[in-house]
N, CA and C atoms as an extended XYZ file, in Angstrom:
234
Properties=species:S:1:pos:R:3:atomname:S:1:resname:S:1:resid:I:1 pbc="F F F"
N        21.330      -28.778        6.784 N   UNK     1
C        20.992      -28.503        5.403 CA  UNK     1
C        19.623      -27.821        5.351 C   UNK     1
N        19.560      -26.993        4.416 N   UNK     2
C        18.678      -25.443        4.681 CA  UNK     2
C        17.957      -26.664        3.774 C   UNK     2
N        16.676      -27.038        3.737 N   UNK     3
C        15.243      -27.720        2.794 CA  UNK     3
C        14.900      -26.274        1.703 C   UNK     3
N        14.866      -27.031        0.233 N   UNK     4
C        14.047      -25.901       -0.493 CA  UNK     4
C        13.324      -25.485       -0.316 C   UNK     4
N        12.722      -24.676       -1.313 N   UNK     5
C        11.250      -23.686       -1.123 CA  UNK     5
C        10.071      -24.541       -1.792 C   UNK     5
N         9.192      -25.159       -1.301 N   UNK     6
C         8.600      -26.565       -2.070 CA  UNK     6
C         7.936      -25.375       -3.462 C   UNK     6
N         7.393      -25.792       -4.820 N   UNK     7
C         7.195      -25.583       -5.872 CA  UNK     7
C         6.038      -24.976       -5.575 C   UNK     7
N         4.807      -25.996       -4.607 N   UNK     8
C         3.759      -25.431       -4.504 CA  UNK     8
C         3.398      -23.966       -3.967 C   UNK     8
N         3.892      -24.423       -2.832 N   UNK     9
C         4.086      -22.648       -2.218 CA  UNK     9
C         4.589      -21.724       -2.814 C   UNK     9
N         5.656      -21.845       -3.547 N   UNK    10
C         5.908      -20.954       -5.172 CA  UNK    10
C         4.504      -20.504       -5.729 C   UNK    10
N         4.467      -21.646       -6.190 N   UNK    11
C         3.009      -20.942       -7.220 CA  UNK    11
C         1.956      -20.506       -6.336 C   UNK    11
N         1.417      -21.020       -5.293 N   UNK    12
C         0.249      -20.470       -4.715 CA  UNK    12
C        -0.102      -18.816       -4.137 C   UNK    12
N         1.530      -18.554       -3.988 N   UNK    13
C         1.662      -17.548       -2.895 CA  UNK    13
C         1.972      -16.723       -4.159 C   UNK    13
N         2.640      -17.131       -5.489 N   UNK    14
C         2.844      -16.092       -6.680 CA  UNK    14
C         1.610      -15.930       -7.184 C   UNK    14
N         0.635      -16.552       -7.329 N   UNK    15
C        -0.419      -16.239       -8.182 CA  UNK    15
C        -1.655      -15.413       -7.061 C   UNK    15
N        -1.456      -15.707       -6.223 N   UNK    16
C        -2.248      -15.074       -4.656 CA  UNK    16
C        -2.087      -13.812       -4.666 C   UNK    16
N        -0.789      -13.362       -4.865 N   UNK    17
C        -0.489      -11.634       -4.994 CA  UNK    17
C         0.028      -11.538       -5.669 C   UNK    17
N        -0.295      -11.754       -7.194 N   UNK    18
C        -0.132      -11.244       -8.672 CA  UNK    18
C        -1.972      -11.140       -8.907 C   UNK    18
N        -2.517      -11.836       -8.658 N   UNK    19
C        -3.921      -11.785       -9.168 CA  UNK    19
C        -4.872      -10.589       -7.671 C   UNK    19
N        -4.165      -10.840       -6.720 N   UNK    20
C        -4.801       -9.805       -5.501 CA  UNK    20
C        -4.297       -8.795       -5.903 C   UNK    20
N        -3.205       -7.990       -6.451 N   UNK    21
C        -2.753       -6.630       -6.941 CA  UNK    21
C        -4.049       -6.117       -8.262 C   UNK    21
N        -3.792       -7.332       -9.361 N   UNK    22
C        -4.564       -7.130      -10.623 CA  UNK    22
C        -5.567       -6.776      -10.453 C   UNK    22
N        -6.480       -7.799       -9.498 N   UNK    23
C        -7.912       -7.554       -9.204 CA  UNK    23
C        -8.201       -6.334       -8.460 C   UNK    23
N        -7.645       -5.784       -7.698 N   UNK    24
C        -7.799       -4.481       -6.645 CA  UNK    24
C        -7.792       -3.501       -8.008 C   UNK    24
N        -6.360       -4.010       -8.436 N   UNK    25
C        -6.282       -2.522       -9.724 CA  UNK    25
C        -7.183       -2.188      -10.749 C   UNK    25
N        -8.201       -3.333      -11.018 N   UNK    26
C        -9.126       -3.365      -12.085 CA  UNK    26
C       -10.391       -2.563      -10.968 C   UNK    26
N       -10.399       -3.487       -9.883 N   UNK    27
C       -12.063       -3.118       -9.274 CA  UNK    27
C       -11.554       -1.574       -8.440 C   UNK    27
N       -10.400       -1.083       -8.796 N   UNK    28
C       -10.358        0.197       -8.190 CA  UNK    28
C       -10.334        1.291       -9.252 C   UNK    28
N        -9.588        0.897      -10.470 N   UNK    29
C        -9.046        2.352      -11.475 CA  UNK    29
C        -9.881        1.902      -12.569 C   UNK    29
N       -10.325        0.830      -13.093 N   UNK    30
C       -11.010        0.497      -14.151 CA  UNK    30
C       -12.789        0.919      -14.080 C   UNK    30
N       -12.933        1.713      -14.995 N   UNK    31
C       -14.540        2.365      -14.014 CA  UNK    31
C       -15.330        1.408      -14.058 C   UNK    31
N       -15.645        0.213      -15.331 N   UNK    32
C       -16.826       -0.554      -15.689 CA  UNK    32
C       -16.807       -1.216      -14.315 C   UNK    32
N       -15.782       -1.769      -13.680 N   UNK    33
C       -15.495       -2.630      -12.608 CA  UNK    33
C       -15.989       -1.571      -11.488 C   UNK    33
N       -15.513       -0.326      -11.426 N   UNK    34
C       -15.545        0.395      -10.144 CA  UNK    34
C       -17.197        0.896       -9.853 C   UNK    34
N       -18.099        1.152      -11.133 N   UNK    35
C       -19.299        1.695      -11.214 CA  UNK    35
C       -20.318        0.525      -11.454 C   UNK    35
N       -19.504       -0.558      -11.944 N   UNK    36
C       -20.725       -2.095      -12.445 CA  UNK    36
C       -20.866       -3.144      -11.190 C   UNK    36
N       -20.075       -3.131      -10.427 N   UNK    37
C       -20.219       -3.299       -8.872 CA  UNK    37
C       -20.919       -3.151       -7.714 C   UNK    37
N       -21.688       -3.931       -6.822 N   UNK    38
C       -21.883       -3.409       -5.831 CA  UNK    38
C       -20.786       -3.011       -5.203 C   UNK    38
N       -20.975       -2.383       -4.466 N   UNK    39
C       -20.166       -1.866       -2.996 CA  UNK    39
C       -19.228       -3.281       -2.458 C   UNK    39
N       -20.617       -3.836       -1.842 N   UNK    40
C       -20.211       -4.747       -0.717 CA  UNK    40
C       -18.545       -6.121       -1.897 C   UNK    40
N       -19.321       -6.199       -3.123 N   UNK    41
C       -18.770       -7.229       -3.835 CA  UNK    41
C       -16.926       -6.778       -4.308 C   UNK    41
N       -17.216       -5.272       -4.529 N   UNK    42
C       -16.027       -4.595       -5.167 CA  UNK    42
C       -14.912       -4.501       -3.754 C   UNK    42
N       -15.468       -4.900       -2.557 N   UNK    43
C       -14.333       -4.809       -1.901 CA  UNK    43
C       -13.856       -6.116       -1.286 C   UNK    43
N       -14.724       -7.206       -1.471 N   UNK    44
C       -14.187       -8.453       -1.214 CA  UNK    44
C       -13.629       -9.177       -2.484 C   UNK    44
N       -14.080       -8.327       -3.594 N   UNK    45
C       -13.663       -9.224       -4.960 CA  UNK    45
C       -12.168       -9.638       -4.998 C   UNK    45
N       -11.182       -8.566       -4.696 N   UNK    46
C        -9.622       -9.256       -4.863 CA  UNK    46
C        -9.468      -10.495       -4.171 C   UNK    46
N       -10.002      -10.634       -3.150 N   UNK    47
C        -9.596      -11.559       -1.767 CA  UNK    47
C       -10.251      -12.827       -2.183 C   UNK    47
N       -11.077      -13.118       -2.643 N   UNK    48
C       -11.941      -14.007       -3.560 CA  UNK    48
C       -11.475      -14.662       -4.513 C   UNK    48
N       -10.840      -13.374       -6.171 N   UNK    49
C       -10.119      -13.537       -6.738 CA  UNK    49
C        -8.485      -14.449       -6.769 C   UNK    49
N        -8.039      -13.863       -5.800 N   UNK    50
C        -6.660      -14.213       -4.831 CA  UNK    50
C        -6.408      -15.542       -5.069 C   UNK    50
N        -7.733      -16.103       -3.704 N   UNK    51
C        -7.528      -17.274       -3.101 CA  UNK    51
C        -7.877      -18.412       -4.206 C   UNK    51
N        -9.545      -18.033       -5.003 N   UNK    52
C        -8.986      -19.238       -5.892 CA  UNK    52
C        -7.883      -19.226       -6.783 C   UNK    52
N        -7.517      -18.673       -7.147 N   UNK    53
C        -6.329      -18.821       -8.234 CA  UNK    53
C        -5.258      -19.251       -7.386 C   UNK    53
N        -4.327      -18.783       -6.463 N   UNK    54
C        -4.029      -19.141       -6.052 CA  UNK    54
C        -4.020      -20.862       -5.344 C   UNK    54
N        -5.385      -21.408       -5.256 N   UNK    55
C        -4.942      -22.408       -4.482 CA  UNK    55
C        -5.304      -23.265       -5.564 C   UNK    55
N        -5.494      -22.843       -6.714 N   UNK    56
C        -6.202      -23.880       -8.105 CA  UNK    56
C        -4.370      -23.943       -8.723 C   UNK    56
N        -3.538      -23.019       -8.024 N   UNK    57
C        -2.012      -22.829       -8.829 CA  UNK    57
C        -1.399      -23.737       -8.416 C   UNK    57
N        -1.348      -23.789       -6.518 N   UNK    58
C        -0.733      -24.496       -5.751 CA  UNK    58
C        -1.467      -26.266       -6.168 C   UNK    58
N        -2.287      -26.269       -6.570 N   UNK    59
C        -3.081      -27.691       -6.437 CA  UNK    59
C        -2.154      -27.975       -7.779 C   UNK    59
N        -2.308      -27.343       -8.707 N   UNK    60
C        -1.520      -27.780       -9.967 CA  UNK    60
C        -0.072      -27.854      -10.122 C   UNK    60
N         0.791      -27.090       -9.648 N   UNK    61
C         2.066      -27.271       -9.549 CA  UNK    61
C         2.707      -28.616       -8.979 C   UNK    61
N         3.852      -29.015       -9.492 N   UNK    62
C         4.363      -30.133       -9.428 CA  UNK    62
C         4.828      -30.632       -8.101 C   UNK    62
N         5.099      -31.308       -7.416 N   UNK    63
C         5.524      -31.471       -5.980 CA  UNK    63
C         6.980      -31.682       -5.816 C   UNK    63
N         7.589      -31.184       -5.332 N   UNK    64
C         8.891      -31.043       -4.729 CA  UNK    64
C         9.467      -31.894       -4.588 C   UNK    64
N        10.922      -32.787       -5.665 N   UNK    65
C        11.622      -33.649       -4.519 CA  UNK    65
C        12.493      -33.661       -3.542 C   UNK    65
N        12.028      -34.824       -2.505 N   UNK    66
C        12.719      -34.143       -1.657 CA  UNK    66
C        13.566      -35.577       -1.242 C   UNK    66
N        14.379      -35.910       -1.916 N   UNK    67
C        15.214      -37.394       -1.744 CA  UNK    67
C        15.715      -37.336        0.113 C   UNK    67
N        15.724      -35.982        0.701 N   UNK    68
C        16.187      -36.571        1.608 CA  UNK    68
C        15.072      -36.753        2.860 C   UNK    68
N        13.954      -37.099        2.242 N   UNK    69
C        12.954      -37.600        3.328 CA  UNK    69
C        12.493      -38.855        2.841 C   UNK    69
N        12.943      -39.620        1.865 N   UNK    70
C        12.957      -41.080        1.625 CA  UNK    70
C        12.880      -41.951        2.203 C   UNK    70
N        12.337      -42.702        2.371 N   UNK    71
C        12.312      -43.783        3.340 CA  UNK    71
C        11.716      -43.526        4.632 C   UNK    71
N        10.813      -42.292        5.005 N   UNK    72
C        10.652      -41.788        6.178 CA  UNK    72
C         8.832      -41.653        6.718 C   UNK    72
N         7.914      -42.415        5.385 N   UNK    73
C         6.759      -41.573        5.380 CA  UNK    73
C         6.194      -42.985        6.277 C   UNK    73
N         5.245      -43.327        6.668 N   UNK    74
C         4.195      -44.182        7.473 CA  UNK    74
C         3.510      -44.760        6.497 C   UNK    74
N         3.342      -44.339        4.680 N   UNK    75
C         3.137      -44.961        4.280 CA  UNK    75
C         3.468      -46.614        3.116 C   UNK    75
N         4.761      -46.734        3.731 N   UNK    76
C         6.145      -47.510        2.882 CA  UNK    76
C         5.196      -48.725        3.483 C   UNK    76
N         5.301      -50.214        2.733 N   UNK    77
C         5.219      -51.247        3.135 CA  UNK    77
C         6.450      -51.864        3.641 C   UNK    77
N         6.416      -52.550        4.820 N   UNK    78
C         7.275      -53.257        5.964 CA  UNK    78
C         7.114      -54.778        5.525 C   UNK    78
């Protein structure tokens, strides 16, 4: 049996490269962004951008059930 796609990794990896496209497209074609910039900042900004959103998405999204790992964790009381 093929395991789903857990929820988190959904959102982390959707908002990671939806917001890394946006941000490139603003700090590249948008001038205030392209001319109000340093150098060094305008080319790490997407990657920056990206990751927090991304992992502030994945932290928030709901967690996956997964009934068929029940009973299996180290933390169950015996």
């Amino acid at each position: 049996m093929k395991a789903p796609v857990e929820a988190k990794v959904k959102a982390g990896s959707a908002a990671t490269i939806v917001t890394g496209i946006l941000t490139w497209v603003l700090v590249t074609y948008v001038p205030a962004f392209h001319s109000g910039l340093p150098s060094a900042l305008s080319a790490v900004l997407p990657v920056i951008v990206a990751s927090v959103l991304g992992t502030v998405a994945a932290w928030k999204a709901p967690h996956t059930a997964r009934p068929d790992l029940a009973g299996t964790g180290a933390h169950e009381a015996k």
